[in-house]
C-alpha positions as CSV (number, residue, x, y, z in Angstrom):
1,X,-72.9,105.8,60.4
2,X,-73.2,103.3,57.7
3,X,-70.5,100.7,58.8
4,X,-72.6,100.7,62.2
5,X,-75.9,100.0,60.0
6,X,-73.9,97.6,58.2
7,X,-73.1,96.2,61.6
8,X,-76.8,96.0,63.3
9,X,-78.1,94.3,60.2
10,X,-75.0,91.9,60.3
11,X,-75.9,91.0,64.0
12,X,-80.0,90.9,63.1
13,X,-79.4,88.8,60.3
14,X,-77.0,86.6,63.0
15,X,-79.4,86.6,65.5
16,X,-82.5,85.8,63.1
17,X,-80.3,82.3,61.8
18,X,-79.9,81.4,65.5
19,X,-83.2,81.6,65.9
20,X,-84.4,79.8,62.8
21,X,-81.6,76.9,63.8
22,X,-83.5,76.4,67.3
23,X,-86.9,76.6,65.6
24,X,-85.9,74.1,62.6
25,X,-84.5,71.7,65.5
26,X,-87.9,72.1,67.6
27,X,-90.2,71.6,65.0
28,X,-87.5,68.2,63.6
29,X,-87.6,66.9,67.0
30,X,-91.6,67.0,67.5
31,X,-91.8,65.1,64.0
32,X,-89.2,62.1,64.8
33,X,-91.0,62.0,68.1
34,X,-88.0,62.4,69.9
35,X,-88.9,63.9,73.6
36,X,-85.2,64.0,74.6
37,X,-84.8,66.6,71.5
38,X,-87.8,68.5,72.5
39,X,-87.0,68.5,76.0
40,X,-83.6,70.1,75.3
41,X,-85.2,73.5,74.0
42,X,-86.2,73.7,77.6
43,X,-85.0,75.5,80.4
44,X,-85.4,73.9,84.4
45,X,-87.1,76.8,85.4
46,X,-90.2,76.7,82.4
47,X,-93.0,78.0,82.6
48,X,-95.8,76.5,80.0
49,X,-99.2,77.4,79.7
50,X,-102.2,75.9,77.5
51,X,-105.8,74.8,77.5
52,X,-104.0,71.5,76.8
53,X,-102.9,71.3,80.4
54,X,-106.7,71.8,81.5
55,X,-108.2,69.4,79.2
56,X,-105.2,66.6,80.5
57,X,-104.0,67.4,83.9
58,X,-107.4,69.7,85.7
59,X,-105.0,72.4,86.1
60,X,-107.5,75.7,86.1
61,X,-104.7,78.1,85.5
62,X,-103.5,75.8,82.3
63,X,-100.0,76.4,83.7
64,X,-97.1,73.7,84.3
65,X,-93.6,74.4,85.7
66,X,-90.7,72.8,85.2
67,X,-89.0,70.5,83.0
68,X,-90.5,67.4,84.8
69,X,-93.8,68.3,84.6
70,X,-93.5,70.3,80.5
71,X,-92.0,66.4,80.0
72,X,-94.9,64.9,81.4
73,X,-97.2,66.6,79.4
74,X,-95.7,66.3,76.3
75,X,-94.7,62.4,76.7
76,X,-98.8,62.1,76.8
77,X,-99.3,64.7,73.3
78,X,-97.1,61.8,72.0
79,X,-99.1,58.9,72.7
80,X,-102.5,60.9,71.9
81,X,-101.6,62.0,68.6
82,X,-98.9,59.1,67.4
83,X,-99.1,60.7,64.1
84,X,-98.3,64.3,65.5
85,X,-96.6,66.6,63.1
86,X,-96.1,70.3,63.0
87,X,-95.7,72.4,59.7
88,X,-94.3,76.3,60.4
89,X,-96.9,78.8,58.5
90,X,-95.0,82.3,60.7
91,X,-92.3,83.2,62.5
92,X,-92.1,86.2,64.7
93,X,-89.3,88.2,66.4
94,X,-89.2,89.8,69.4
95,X,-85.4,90.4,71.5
96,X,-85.7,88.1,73.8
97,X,-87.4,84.8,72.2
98,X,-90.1,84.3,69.1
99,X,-93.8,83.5,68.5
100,X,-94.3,80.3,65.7
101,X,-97.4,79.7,63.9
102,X,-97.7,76.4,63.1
103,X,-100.4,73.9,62.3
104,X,-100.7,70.6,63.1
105,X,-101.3,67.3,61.6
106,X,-105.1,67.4,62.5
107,X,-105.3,71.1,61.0
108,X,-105.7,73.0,64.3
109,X,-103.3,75.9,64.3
110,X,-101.1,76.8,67.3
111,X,-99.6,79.9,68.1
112,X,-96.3,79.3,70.9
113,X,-95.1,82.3,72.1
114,X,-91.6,82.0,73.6
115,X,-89.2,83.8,76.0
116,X,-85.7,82.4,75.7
117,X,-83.2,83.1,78.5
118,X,-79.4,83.8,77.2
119,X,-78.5,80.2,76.4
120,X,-81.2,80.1,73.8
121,X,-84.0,77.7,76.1
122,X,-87.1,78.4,76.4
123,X,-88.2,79.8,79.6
124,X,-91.6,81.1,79.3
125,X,-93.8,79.5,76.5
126,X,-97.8,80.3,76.1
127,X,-99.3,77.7,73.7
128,X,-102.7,79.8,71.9
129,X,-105.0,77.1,69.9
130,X,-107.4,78.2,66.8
131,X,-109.8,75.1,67.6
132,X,-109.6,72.6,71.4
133,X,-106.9,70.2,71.7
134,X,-106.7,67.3,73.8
C-alpha cells in the first residue's frame, strides 16, 4: 500500500509541474505581448466567456468560440491595455484543468477558470473580474 501512495503522490506532484509549466508560459506570453504564445494555450474548439466580450464585441451571452474569434478579442486587450501585465496571486487544481488568480497591471483581479482537453489546451475557459474591464 505504501509504494502505491508513493506512486499517486509521484504522479500528483508530476501532474501539478505540468500544470505550473503551462501556467508560467501563459502568464510569460501575456507579459512579452506575444499573441502567437497565448494563442497556443488554445484549443480550436474554445470556448471563452467574460463580461469583456460584452463590453467589446455586444455579445449578451459574453461567450466567444473558437480560436479565431478568442484571437480577436485578445489582439484588442493588447492594444487597450499596451502596458498589460498579469501577476499569479493562486493556483487551483482540479483533474481536468485549473482556476488562476491573478491581478492585473491596473489592480483588477481575474479569476480564469480552465478545462484543458488531453494535450494540455485550454478548451473551456470562464474569465470572473473583481471590478469592469474593458
Amino acid at each position: 500500500m505504501h509504494i502505491f501512495i508513493d506512486y499517486v503522490n509521484c504522479v500528483f506532484e508530476m501532474y501539478l509541474m505540468e500544470k505550473n509549466e503551462i501556467i508560467a508560459d501563459w502568464l510569460d506570453a501575456w507579459n512579452c505581448h506575444d499573441i502567437d504564445r497565448i494563442m497556443a494555450h488554445y484549443a480550436d474548439e474554445i470556448e471563452f466567456t467574460a463580461q469583456t466580450v460584452v463590453a467589446r464585441w455586444g455579445k449578451a451571452d459574453g461567450k466567444l468560440v473558437g480560436k479565431a474569434e478568442l484571437r480577436k478579442h485578445f489582439a484588442r486587450g493588447l492594444e487597450l491595455a499596451p502596458e498589460i501585465h498579469f501577476e499569479a496571486d493562486q493556483i487551483l487544481w482540479s483533474p481536468n484543468g485549473y482556476a488562476v488568480l491573478y491581478h492585473r497591471e491596473n489592480n483588477n483581479q481575474v479569476l480564469d477558470a480552465v478545462e484543458l482537453n488531453a494535450a494540455g489546451l485550454a478548451v473551456k475557459v470562464t474569465a470572473y473580474y473583481l471590478k469592469v474591464q474593458a
